[in-house]
Each structure stands twice: as C-alpha cells, then as structure tokens.
Backbone atoms as SQL, in Angstrom:
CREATE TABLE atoms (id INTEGER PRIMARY KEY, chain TEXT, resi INTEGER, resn TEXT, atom TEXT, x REAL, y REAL, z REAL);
INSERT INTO atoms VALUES
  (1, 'A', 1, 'UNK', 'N', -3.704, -9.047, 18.521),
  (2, 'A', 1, 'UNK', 'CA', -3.142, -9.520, 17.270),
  (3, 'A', 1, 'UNK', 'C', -3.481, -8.531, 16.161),
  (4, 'A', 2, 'UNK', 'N', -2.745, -7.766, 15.148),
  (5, 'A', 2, 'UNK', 'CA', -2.734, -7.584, 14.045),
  (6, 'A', 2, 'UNK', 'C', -2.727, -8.008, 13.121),
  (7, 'A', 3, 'UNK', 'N', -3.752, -7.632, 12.246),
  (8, 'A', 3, 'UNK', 'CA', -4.480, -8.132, 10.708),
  (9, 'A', 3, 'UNK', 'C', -3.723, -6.609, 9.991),
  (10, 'A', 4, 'UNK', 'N', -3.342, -7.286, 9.059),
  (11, 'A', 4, 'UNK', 'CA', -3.499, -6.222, 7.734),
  (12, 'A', 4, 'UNK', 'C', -3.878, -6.269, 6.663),
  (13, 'A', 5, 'UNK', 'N', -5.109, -5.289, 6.018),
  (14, 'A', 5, 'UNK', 'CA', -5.394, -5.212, 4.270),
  (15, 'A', 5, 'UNK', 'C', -3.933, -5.186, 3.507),
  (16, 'A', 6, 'UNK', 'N', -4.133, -5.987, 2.072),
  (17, 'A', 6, 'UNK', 'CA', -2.511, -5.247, 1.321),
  (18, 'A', 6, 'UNK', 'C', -3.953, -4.946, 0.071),
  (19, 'A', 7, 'UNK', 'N', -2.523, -3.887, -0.608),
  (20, 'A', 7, 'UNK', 'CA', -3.038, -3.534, -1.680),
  (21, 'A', 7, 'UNK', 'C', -1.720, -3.802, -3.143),
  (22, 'A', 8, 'UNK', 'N', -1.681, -4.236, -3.818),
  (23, 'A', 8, 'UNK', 'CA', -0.847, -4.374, -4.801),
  (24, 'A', 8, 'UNK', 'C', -0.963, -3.676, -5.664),
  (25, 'A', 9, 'UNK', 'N', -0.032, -2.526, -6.491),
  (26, 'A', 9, 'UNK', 'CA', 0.117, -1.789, -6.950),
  (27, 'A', 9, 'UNK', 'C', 1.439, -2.493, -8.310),
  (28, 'A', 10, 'UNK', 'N', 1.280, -2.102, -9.489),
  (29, 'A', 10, 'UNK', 'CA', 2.191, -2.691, -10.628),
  (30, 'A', 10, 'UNK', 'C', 2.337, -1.043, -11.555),
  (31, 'A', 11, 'UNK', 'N', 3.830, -0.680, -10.833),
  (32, 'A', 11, 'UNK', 'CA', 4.204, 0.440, -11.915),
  (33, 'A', 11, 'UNK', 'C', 5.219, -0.204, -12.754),
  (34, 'A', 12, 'UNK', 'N', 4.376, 1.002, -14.268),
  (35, 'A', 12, 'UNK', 'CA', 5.717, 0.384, -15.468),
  (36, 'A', 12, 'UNK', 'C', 6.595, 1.177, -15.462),
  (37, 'A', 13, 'UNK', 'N', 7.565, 0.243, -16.003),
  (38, 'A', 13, 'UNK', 'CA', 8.984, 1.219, -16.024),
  (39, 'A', 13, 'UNK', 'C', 9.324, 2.075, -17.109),
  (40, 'A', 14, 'UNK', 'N', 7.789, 2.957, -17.466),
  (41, 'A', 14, 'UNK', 'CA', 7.959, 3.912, -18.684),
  (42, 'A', 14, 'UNK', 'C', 7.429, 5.049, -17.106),
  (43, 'A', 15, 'UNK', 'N', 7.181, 5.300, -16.205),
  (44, 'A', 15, 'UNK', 'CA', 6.301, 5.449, -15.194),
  (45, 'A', 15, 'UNK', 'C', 7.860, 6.321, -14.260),
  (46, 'A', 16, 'UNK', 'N', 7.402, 7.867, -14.206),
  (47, 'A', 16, 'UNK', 'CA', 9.189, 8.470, -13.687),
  (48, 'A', 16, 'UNK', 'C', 9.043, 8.230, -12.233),
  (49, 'A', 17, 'UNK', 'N', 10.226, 8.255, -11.725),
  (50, 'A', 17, 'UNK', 'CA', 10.205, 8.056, -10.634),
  (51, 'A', 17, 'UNK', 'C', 10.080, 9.256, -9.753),
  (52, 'A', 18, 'UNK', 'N', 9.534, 10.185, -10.225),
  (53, 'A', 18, 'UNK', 'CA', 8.771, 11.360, -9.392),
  (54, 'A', 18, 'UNK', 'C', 6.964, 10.783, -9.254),
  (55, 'A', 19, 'UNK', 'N', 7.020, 10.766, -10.421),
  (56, 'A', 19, 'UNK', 'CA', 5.229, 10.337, -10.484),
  (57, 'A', 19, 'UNK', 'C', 4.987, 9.338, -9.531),
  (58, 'A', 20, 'UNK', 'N', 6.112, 7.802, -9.732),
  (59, 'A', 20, 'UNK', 'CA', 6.366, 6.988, -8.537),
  (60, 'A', 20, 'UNK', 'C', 5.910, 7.443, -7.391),
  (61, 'A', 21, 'UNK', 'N', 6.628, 8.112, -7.095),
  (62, 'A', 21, 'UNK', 'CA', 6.709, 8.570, -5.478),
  (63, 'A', 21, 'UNK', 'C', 5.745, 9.392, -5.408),
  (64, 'A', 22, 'UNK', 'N', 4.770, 10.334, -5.870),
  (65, 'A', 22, 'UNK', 'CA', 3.939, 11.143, -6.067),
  (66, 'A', 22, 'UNK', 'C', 2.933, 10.248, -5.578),
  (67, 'A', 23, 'UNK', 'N', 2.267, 9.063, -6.288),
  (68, 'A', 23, 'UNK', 'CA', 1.219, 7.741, -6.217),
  (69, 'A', 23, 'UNK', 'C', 1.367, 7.422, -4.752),
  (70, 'A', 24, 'UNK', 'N', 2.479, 7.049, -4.214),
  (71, 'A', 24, 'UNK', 'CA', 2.502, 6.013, -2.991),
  (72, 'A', 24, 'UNK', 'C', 3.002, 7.462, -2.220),
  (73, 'A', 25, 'UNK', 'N', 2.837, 8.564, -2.296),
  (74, 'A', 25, 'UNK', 'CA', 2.701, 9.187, -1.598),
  (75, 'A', 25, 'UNK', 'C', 1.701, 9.383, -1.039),
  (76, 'A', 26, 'UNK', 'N', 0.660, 9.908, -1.867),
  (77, 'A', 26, 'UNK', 'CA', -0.706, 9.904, -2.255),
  (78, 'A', 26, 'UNK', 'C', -1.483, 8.829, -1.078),
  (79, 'A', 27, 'UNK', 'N', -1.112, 7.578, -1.530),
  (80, 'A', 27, 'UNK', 'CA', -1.738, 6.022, -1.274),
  (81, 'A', 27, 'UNK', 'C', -1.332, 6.309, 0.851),
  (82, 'A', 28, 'UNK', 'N', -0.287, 6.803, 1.122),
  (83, 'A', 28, 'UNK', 'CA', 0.355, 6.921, 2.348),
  (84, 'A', 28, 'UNK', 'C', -0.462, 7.992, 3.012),
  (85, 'A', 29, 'UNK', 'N', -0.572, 9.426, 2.428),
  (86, 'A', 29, 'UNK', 'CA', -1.410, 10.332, 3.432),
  (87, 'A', 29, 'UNK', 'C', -2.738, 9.879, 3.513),
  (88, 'A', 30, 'UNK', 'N', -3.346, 9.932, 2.196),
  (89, 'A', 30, 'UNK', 'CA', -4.894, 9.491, 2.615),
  (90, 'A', 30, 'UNK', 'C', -5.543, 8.301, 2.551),
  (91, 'A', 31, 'UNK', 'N', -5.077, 7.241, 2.281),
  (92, 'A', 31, 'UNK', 'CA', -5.603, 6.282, 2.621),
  (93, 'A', 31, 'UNK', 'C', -4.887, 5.159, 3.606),
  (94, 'A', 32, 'UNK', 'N', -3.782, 6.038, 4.406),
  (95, 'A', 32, 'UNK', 'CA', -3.108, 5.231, 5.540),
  (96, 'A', 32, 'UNK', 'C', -2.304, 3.820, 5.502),
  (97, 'A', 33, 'UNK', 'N', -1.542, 3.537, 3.525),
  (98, 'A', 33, 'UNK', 'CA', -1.103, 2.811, 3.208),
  (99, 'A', 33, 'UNK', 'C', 0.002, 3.056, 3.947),
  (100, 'A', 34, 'UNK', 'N', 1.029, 1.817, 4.221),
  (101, 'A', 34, 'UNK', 'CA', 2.338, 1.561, 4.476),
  (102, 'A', 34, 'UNK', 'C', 2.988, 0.710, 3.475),
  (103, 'A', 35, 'UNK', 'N', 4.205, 1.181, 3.050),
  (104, 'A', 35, 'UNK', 'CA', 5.152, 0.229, 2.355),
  (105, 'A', 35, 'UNK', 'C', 5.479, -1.291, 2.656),
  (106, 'A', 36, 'UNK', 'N', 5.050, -2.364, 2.020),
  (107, 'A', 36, 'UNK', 'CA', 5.342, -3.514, 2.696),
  (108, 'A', 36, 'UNK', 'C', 6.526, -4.526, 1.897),
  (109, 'A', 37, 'UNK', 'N', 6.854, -4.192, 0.281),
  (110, 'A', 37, 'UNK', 'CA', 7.869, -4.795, -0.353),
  (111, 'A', 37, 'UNK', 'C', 7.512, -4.107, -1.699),
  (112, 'A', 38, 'UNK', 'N', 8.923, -3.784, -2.195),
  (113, 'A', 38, 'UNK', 'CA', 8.983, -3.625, -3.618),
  (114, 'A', 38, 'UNK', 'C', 9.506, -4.537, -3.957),
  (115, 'A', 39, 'UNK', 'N', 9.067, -4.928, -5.373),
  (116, 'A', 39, 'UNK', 'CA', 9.996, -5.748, -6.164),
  (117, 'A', 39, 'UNK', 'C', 10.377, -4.908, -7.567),
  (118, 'A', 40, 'UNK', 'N', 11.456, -4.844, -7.952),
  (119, 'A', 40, 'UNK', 'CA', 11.933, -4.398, -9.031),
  (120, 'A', 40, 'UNK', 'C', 12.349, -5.335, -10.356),
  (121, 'A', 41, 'UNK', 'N', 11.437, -5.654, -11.263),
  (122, 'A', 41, 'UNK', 'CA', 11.949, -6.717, -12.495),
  (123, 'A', 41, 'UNK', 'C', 12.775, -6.255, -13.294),
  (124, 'A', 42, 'UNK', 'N', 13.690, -7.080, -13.768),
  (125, 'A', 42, 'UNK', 'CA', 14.695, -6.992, -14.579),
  (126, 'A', 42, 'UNK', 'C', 14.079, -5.790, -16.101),
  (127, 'A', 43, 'UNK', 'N', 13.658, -5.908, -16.326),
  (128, 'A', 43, 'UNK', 'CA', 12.861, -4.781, -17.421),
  (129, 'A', 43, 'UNK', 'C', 12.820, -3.371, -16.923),
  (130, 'A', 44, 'UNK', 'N', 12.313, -3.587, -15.471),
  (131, 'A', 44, 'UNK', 'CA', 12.337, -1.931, -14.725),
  (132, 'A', 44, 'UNK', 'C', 11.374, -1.516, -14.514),
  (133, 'A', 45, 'UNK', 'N', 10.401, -2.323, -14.733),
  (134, 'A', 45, 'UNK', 'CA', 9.043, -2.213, -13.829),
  (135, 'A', 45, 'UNK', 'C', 9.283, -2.448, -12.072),
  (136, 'A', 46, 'UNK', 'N', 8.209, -1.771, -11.574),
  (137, 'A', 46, 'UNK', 'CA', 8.450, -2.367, -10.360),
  (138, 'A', 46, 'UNK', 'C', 6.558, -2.744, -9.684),
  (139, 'A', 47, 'UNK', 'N', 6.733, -4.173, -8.667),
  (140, 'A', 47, 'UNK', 'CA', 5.741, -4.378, -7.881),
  (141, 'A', 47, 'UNK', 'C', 5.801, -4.424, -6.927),
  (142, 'A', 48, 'UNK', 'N', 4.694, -3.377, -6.083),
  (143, 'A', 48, 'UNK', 'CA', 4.324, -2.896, -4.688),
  (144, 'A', 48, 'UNK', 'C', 3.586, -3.185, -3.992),
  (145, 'A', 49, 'UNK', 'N', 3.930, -3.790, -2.946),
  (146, 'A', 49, 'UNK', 'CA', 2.323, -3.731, -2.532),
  (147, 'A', 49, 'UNK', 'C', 2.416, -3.089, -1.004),
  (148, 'A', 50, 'UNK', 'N', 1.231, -2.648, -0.591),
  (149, 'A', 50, 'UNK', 'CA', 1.138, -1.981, 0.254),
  (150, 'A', 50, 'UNK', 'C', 0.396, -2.712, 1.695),
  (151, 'A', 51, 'UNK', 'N', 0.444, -2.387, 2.612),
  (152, 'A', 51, 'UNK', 'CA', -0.498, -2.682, 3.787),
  (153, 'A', 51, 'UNK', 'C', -0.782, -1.659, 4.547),
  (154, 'A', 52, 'UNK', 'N', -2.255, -1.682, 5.339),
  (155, 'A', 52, 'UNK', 'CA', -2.541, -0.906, 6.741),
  (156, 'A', 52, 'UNK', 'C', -3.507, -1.933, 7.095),
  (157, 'A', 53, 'UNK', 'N', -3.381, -1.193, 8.526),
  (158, 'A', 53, 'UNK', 'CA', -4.002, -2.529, 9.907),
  (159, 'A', 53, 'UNK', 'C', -5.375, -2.381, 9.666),
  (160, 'A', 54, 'UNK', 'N', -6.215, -3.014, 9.794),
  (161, 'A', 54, 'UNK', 'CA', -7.590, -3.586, 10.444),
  (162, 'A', 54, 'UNK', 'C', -7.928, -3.458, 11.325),
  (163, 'A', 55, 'UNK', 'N', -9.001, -2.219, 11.335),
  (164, 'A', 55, 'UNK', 'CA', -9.291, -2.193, 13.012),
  (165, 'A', 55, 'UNK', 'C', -10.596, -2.721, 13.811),
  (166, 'A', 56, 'UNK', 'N', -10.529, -3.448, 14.375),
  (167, 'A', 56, 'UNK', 'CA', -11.562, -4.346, 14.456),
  (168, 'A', 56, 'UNK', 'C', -12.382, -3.618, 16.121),
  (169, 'A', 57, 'UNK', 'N', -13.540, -3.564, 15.270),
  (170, 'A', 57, 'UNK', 'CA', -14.067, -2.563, 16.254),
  (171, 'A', 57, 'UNK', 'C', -15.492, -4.022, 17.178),
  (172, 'A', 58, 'UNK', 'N', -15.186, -3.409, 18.297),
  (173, 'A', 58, 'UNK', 'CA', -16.620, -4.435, 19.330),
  (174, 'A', 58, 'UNK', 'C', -17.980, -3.577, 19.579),
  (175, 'A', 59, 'UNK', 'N', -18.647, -4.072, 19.765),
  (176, 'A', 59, 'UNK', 'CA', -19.668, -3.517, 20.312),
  (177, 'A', 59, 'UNK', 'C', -19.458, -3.193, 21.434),
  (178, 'A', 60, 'UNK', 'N', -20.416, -1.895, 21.632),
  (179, 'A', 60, 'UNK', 'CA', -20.596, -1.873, 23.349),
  (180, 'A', 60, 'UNK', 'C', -21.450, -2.127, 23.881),
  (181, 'A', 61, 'UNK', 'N', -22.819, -2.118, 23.040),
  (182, 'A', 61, 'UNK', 'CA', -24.151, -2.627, 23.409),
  (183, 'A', 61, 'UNK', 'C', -23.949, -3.952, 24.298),
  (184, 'A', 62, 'UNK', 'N', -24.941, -3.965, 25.395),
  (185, 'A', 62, 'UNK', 'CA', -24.703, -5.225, 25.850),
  (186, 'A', 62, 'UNK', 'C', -26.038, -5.809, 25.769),
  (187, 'A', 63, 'UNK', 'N', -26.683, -7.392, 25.835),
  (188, 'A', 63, 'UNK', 'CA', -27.635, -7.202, 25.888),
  (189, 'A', 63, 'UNK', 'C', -28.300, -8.279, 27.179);
C-alpha cells in the first residue's frame, strides 16, 4: 500500500509564470515532489499542492 506526504503550495497571481514553473520545478528535482492538483481562482492565483510516497522502511535486526 502507498502513503503519500502532500505539500501545499499558494502562488499569487502577481507571481510569472516562469518563476511558477521555476519553484515546482525546483520542489520536483530535489525534493522528489509530484504534481497532485492545481487549482486556479478566479483572481489568478493559483493552489498546489504537491505529493511524494513514504517509504516505510523495516528493520532487519531480528531479535
């Protein structure tokens, strides 16, 4: 089963849409974000939020 962290992100719509894409570029190489929904408000802001998986690690120790 897969778990995922999100992260929510709120750009304003004074905010270009190079810089946009620059951020969640950014958010994508190094910290292994994925796109999970934009929303775009009538004003022209937009809200993002992001996800990556959870990796759920076991022990190997036995005892």
């Amino acid at each position: 089963m897969l778990d995922y962290s999100y992260m929510d992100i709120f750009i304003p719509r004074d905010l270009t849409r190079e810089a946009a894409r620059q951020l969640l570029t950014e958010h994508a190489e190094y910290g292994q974000w994925e796109l999970a929904r934009v929303r775009l408000h009538p004003d022209g802001s937009r809200h993002v939020r992001l996800r990556r998986k959870v990796m759920r690690v076991r022990s190997t120790l036995t005892t």
